[in-house]
N, C-alpha and C positions, 0 to 999 in steps of 0.2 A: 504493500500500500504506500509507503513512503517515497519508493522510487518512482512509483506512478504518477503522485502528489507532485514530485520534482522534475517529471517529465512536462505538467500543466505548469507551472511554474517558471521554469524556463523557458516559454515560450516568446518571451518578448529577446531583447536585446543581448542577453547570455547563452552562448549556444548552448545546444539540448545535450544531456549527459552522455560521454561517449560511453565507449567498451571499457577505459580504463574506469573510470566514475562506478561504472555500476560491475568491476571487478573488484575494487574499492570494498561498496556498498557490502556484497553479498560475501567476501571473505570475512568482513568484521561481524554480520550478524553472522555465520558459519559459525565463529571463534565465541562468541557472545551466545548463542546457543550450545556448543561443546561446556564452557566455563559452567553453565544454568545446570545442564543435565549433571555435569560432573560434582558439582559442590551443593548441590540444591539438600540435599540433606543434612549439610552440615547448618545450613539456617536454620532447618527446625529442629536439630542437637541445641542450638543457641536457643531457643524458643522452650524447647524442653525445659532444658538444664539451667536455664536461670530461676526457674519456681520451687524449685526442688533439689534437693540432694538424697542420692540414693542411700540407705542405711542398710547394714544387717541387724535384720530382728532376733530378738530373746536375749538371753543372757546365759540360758546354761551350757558353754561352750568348751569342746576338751583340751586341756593342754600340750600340745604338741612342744617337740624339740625341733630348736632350727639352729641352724650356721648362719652367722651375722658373717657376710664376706666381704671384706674391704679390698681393692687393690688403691695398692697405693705406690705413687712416683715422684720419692722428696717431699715428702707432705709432711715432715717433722715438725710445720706452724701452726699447723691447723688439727690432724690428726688424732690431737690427744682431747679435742672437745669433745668428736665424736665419741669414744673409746668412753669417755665419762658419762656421755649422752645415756649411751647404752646401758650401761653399769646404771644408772639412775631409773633406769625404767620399771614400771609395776609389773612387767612380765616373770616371773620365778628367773631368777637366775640359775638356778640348779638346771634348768633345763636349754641354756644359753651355752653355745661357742663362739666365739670371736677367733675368725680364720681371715689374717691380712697377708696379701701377696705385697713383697716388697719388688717393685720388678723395675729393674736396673736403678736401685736407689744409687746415690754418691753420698748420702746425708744418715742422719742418725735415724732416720725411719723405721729400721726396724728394732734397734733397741730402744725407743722410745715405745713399741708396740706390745716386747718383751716383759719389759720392766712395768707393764699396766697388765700382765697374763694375759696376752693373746700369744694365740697359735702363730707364729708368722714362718712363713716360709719366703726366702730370695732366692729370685730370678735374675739372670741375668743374660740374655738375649739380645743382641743386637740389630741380628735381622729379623728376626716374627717379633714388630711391635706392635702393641695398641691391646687393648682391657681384653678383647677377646680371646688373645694370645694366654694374656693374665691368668684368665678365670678356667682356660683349658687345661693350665699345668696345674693348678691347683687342684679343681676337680677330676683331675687322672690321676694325682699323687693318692686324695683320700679315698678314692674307688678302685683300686688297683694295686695300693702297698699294705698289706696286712697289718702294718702296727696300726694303723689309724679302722680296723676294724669297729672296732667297738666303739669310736665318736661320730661313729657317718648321724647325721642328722635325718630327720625327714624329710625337712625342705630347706630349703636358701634361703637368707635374706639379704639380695645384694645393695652395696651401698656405695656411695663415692667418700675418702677418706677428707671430704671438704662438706660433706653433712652433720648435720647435726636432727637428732631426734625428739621428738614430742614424747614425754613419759608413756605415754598411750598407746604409742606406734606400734607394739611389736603387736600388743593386745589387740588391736584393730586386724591389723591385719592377721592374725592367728582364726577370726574369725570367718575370714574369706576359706583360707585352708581346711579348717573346720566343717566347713559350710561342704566342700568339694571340689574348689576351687585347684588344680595345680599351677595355676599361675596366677598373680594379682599386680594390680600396681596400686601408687599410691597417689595422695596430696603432694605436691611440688611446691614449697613457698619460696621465697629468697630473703639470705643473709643479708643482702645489701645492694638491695630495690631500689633506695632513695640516693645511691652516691652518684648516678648520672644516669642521662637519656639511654645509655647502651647496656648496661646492668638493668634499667626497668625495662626495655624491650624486651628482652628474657623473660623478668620476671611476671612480664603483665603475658605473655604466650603460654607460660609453662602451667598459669593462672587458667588460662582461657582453655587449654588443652586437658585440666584435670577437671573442671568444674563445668564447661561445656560441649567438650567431647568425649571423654570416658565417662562422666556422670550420666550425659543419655545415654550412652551405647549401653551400660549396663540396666537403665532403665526402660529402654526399649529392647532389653532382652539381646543383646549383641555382644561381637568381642569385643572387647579396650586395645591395648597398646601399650606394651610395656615403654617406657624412655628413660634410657640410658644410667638410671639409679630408682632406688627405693621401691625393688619390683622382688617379689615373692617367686619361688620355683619349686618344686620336689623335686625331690633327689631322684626320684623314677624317672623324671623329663629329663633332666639331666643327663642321667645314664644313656636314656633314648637319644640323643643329641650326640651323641658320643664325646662326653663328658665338655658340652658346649663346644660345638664343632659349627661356631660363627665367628668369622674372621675379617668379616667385610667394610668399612671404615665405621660404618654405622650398624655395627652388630646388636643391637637393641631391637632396629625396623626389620630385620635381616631376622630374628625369631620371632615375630612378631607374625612376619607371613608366614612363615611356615607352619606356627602354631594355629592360622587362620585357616590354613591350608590343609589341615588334617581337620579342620571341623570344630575343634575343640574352644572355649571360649576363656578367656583373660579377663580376669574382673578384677574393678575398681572400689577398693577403700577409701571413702572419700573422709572417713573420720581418721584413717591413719597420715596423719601430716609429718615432714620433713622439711630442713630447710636447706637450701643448695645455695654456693656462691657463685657469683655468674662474673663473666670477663668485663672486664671497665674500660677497656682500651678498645681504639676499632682495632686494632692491628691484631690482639687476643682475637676481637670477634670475629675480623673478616677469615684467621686462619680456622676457626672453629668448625664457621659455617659453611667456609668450604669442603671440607672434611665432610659436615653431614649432605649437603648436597652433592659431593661424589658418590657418597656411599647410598643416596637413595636413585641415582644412576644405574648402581652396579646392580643394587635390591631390585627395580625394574629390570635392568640387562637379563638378569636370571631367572625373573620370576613373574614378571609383567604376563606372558603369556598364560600362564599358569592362574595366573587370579583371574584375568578377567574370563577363564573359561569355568572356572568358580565361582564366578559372582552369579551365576544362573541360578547355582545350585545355596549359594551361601552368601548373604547381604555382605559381613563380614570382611569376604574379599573385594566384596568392589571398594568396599571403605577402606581396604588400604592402597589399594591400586590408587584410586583418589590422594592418598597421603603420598606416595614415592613417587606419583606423576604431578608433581604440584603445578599450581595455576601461574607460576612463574615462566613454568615453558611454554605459555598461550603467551602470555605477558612477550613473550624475546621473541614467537613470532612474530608478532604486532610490530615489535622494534625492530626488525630484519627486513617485514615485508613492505612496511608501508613508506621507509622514507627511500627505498628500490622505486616504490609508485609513484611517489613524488617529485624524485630524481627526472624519472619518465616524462612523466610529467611536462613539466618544466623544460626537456627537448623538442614534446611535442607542442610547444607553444597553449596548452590548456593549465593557464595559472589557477583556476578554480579546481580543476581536481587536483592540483600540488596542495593546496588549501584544505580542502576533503581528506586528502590522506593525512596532513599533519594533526588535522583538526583529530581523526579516527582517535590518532594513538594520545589528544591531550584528557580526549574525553576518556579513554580507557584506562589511562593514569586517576583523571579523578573518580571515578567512580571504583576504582580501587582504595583510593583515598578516604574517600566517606566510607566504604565500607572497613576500613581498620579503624576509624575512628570511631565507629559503630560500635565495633567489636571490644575497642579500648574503653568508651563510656558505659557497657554492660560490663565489664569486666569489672570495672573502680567501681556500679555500683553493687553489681552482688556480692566483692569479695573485700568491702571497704574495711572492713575491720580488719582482715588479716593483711594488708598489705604494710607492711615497716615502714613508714613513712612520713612526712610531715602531710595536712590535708593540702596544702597549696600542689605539692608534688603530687600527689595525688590524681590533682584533675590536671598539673602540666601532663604528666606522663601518657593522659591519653590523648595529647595531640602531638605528641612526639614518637608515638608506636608506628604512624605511615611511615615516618620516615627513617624509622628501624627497618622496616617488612621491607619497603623502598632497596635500601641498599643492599637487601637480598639480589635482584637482578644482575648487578655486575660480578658480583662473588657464583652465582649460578653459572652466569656462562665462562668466567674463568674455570670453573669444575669442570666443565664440560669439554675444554681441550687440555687442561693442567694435569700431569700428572702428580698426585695428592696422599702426601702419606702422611701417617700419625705423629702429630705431635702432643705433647705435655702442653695442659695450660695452667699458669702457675698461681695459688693460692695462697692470699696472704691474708684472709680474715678471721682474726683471731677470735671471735667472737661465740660465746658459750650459750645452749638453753635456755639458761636460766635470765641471761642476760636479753635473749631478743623476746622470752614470754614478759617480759618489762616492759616493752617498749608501747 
């Protein structure tokens, strides 16, 4: 209807819309309809999950033993909050391990892990790095060497050694596993929300990801997503996995399908909270995130075909296929194709569709725009009490989330020809428990 309207329109003094005009027109509603089909249920996850929070009911739940597993690289600053986090908790301690991989420390990491009675085991690997690597050598030492017979756990509780924990957490989530859960994730909060625009960009996603995307997926009956800490496991998965046989940069999304993929569903505690430190520098951020967007690349590369031939049979997969094919790579069409049209354009002596084409990609910018701002103003208001912060930072931080999400596009397509290995991102926030349930 539109191009028809612009064909009556043009009829006076501005020539009538060529081929390129309405090549223009019909690739961007194309792209404008893929985006709709593809993400359209993640609005009514947002719709969902802001009136409600999922719960587990009852109260008389059995006490299971788990492995609290840290890996940890140089984390002798931060470290020892966790480690007390834990130890603090109303969960029985008697039924508690504390298993930390010290993997290629240089620092006092793992006698600092010692000297607090954890289990610690060092690694030291040069060429197989990153947590994946971590959590495989661990998990094949205690499955596999007979003195650790008698401490195998029943389940995992992996953590990053820059968390800290809610006295509740283990409790919370002991009740997922209970329930029949062998995989759970949890609450994601941040240490340190309020110290810039590039730490609350994390914090207000990792916000929006537990409270508006795992909270519906569990309440409309679907899988979650475990992310990259504070996520539950049995030892049976494990074993099955062959003792965590995910290596991929972003091995977190990387079992995530799989475990989609076999049918099985990943639940969300939304009362077991954690708190994570997030990077403050771009230069921290932009290495981070390229890391996760090559590694939701390779999770496509392998497995892309696999889900969507699963999403027939199981919602689950198309929801992750939607997560590892993100809206960024509609977005880098959009920036490839149209200033190519424009260019044309502007050969062909039609300055109105160079116009058309820039105009495509301003509008598709903003209306990305309003929709993160969108996303940031539900975000501050359902989650306003737990965010660490002052209230002014508060409602800054939701106009400064676009332009977090924003500078995802040029770190995507650098993933996209870079080749992209693991690096450490380094943690310096000293901060305990006790100290951020104050704030």
């Amino acid at each position: 209807m539109q191009l028809i309207f612009d064909l009556i329109k043009y009829q006076g003094n501005i020539p009538l819309p060529s081929p390129m005009y309405a090549f223009i027109y019909y690739f961007c509603q194309v792209m404008g309809l893929i985006f709709c089909l593809m993400y359209f249920h993640q609005t009514i996850y947002i719709i969902v999950g802001s009136f409600k929070h999922f719960k587990f009911k009852g109260t008389n739940y059995n006490k299971h033993k788990y492995g609290i597993v840290i890996s940890a690289r140089n984390e002798s600053k931060v470290i020892a909050n966790l480690i007390n986090s834990i130890k603090a908790s109303d969960y029985p301690q008697d039924l508690l391990k504390i298993f930390v991989i010290a993997d290629n420390c240089t620092d006092n990491t793992a006698q600092i892990c010692r000297d607090m009675g954890c289990i610690v085991f060092e690694r030291f690997n040069k060429e197989k790095v990153g947590k994946g690597y971590a959590l495989n050598f661990l998990f094949t030492k205690l499955h596999t060497e007979p003195e650790f017979a008698d401490i195998i756990p029943e389940a995992y509780i992996v953590l990053d050694a820059d968390n800290v924990i809610k006295p509740d957490f283990i409790t919370e989530m002991n009740k997922a596993y209970d329930s029949g859960y062998e995989m759970a994730t949890s609450y994601r909060n941040s240490k340190n929300m309020g110290k810039n625009w590039i730490s609350a960009g994390y914090g207000y996603w990792f916000m929006h990801e537990a409270r508006h995307l795992n909270n519906s997926r569990m309440m409309l009956n679907s899988s979650c997503a475990i992310s990259g800490t504070g996520f539950l496991v049995s030892s049976k998965v494990v074993k099955e996995y062959d003792n965590w046989n995910f290596f991929m940069l972003t091995e977190d999304i990387q079992c995530s399908t799989e475990y989609a993929l076999s049918g099985r569903k990943v639940a969300y505690v939304s009362t077991a909270e954690l708190y994570d430190e997030q990077p403050e520098t771009f230069r921290q951020a932009w290495r981070q995130r390229e890391r996760w967007a090559k590694g939701f690349y390779q999770v496509f590369g392998k497995n892309g075909g696999k889900l969507l031939k699963g999403s027939f049979k199981n919602f689950a997969c198309w929801d992750i296929l939607t997560t590892i094919f993100p809206a960024l790579i509609i977005t880098m069409l959009m920036l490839i194709v149209m200033p190519i049209c424009a260019v044309i354009s502007l050969f062909m002596g039609e300055f109105y569709t160079a116009w058309y084409a820039i105009e495509s990609v301003l509008w598709s910018f903003g209306s990305l725009g309003i929709l993160m701002l969108i996303i940031g103003a539900t975000i501050a208001i359902t989650e306003w009490k737990k965010i660490k912060t002052s209230n002014w930072k508060k409602i800054l931080y939701i106009f400064t989330l676009p332009i977090f999400m924003f500078t995802y596009i040029p770190i995507a397509i650098a993933a996209l020809f870079k080749k992209v290995e693991w690096k450490p991102i380094t943690h310096t926030a000293n901060v305990s428990i006790e100290e951020l349930e104050t704030k």
